[in-house]
C-alpha positions as CSV (number, residue, x, y, z in Angstrom):
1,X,-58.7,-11.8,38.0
2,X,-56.0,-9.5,36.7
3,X,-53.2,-10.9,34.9
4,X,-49.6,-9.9,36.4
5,X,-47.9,-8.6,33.9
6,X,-44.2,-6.9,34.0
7,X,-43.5,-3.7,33.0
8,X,-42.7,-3.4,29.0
9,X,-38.9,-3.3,29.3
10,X,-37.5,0.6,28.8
11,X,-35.1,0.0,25.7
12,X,-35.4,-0.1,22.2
13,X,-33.5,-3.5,21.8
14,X,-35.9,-5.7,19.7
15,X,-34.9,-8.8,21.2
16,X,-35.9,-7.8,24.7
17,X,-39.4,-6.1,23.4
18,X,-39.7,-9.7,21.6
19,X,-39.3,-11.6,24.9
20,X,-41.6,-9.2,26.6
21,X,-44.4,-9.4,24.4
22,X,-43.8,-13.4,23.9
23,X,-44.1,-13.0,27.8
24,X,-47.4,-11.6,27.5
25,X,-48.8,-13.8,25.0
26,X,-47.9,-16.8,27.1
27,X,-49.6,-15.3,30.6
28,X,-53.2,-14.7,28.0
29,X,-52.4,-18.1,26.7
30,X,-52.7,-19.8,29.7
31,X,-55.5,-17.8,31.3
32,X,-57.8,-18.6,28.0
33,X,-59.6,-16.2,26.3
34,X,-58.8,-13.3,28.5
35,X,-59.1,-9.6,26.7
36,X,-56.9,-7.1,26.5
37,X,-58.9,-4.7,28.6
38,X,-58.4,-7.3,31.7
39,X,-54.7,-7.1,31.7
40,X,-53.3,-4.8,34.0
41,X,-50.5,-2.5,33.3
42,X,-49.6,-0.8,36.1
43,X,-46.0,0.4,36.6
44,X,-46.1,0.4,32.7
45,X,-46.3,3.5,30.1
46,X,-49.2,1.9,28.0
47,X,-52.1,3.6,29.2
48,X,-54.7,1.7,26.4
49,X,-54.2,-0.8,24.1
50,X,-58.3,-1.2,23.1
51,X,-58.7,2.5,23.1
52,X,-55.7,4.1,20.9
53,X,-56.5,6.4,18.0
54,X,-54.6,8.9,16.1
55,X,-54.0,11.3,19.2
56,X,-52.4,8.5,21.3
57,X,-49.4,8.0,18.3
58,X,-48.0,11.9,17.6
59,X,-45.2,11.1,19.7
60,X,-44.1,8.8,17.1
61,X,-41.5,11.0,15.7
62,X,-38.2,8.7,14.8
63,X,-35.9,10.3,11.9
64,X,-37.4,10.0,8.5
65,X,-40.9,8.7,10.0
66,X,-43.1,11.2,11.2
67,X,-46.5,11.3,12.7
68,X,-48.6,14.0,11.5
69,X,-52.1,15.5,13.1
70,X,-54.6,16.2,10.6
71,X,-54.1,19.6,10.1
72,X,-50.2,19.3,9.3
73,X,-51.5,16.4,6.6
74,X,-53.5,18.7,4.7
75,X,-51.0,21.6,4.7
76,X,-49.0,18.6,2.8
77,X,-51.7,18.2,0.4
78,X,-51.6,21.4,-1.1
79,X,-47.9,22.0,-1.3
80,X,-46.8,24.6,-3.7
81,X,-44.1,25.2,-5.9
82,X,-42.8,28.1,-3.7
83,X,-43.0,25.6,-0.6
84,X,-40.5,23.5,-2.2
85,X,-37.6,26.2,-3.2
86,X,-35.6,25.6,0.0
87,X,-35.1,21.9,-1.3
88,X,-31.4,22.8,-2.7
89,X,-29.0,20.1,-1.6
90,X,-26.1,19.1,-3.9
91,X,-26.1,18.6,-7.8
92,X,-30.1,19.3,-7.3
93,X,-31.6,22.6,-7.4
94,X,-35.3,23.6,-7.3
95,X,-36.0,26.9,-9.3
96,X,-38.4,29.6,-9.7
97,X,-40.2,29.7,-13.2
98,X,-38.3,33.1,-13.2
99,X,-34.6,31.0,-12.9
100,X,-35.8,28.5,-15.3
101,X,-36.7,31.1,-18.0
102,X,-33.4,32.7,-17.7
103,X,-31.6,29.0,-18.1
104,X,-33.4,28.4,-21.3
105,X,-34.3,31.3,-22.4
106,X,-30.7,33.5,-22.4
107,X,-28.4,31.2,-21.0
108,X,-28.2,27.2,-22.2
109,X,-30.4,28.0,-25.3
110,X,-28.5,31.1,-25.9
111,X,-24.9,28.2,-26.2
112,X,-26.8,25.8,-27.5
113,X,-27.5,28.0,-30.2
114,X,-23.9,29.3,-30.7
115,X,-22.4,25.6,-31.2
116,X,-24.9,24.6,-33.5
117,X,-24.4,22.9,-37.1
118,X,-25.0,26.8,-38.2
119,X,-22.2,28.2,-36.7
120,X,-19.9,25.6,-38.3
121,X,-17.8,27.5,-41.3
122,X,-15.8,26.0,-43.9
123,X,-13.1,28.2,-45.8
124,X,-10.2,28.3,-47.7
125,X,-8.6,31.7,-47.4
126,X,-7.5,34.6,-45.2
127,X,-10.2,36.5,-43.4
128,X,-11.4,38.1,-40.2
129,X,-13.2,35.3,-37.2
130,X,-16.5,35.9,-36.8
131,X,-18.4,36.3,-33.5
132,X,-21.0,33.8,-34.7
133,X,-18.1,31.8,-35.8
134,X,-18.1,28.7,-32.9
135,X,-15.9,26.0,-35.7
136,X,-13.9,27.3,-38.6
137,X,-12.6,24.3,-40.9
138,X,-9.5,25.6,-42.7
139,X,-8.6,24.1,-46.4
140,X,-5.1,25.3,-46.5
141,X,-4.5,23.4,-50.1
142,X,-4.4,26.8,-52.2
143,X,-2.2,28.5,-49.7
144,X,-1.3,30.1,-46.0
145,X,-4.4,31.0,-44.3
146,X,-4.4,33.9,-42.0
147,X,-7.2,34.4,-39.2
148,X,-7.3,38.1,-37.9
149,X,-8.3,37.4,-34.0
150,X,-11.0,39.8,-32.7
151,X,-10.7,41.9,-29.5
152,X,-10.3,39.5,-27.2
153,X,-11.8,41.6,-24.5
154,X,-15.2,41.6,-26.6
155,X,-15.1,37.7,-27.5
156,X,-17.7,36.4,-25.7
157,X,-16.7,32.6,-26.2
158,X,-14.1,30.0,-27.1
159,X,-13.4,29.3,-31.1
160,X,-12.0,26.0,-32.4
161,X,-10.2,26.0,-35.9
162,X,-8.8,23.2,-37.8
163,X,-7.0,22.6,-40.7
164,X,-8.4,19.6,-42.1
165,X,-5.8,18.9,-45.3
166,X,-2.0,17.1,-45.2
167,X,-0.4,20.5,-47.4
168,X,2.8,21.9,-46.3
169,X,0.4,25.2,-46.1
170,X,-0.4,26.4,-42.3
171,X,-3.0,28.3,-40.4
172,X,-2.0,31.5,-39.0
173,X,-2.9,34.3,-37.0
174,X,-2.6,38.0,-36.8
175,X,-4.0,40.8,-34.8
176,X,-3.4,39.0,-30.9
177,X,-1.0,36.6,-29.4
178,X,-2.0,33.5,-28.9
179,X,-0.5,31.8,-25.7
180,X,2.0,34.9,-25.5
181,X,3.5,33.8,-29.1
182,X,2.6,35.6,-32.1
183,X,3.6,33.4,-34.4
184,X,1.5,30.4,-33.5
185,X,0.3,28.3,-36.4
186,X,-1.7,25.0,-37.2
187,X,0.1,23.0,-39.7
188,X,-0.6,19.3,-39.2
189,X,-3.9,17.4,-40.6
190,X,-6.8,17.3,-38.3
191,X,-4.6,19.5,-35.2
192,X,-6.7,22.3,-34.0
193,X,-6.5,25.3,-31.9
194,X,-9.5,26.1,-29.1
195,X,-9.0,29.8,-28.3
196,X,-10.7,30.9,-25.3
197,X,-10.6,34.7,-25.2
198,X,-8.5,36.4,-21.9
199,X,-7.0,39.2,-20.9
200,X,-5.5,41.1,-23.9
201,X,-4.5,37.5,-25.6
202,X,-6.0,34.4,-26.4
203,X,-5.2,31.3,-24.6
204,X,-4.9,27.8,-26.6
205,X,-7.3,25.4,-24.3
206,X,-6.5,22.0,-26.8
C-alpha cells in the first residue's frame, strides 16, 4: 500500500521544507518499516530518492556552490598559471612571469636600490647633487653650503637634504628654483628639503 504523500512544497523557505519532510517521516513512522522506494511521489519533482547519482545533482548550481560533471573537475585539476591571469579584482593582481621580472627586476629593485644605505652621503661643503645621490646630510659648521641642482628635466627621482648642525650657517642652492624661489635655503637643525624634480624647477614635497 502506497503511502500518500503531499507534494514537497515549491519554495525555498526552510521552515516549510522542515514541516514537509517532518511530514513524511511521521506518515513512514506510522506505517513501520516502509522503504523509500514504496512511497509515492506523484504530483512531486523528485523522481528517485534510492536511485540518485551524480547526474541527477548538476542542476545544483546556487551562487558560490557549483556542481561540476567530471569532465569540468578535471579541467580544474590541471589549472595553469595562464588560466588564472583574469583573476584581477582590486588591490590583487595576478601576473605573468614576464610582469613579475619587470617589477623586480627594473622597477622596485631598481628604487629599492636607489634609497639604499649606499646612496646616503654625508658632506660638509659646496658641490654639485649627484644622480645616485637619494639623502645628502649637510654639516654646515665650517660654513654656507651650496648644492648646484641638476637638470631637473633629467632627474629621475626625488632628493632629500638636511642640515643636521644648530650653526647660524645654511644650506643653499643654485642652478634651479626651488618652489619658484631662488633663494630657498635650509637653516634650522634637523629641517630638510625633499625635492621632487618638475617642469624646469624643483618642487619642495616636505
Amino acid at each position: 500500500m502506497a503511502i500518500n504523500i503531499q507534494p514537497i512544497p515549491r519554495t525555498t523557505d526552510p521552515n516549510e521544507i522542515n514541516s514537509w519532510f517532518l511530514g513524511v517521516y511521521r506518515k513512514i513512522k506510522e506505517a513501520a518499516n516502509w522503504t523509500w522506494a514504496g512511497l509515492d511521489f506523484s504530483g512531486s519533482n523528485i523522481t528517485s530518492i534510492v536511485t540518485r547519482n551524480h547526474n541527477d545533482l548538476q542542476g545544483l548550481n546556487n551562487g558560490d556552490f557549483q556542481h561540476l560533471t567530471a569532465a569540468q573537475l578535471s579541467a580544474l585539476g590541471s589549472l595553469t598559471h595562464n588560466c588564472l591571469l583574469g583573476l584581477n579584482v582590486g588591490d590583487y593582481q595576478h601576473l605573468t612571469s614576464a610582469q613579475l621580472t619587470g617589477l623586480t627586476g627594473g622597477g622596485i629593485t631598481a628604487l629599492h636600490s636607489h634609497f639604499s644605505s649606499s646612496n646616503i652621503r654625508s658632506i660638509s661643503s659646496s658641490g654639485d647633487i649627484l644622480t645616485t645621490d637619494a639623502y645628502l646630510l649637510c654639516d654646515c659648521s665650517g660654513g654656507v653650503i651650496t648644492l648646484t641642482l641638476p637638470d631637473p628635466s633629467t632627474a629621475s627621482h626625488e632628493v632629500v637634504i638636511i642640515k643636521t648642525e644648530a650653526s647660524v650657517n645654511a644650506v643653499s642652492f643654485s642652478g634651479y628654483n626651488i618652489n619658484g624661489d631662488a633663494g630657498m635655503q635650509i637653516t634650522a637643525q634637523y629641517e630638510c628639503f625633499r625635492l621632487v624634480p618638475g617642469s624646469g624647477e624643483y618642487y619642495n614635497a616636505k
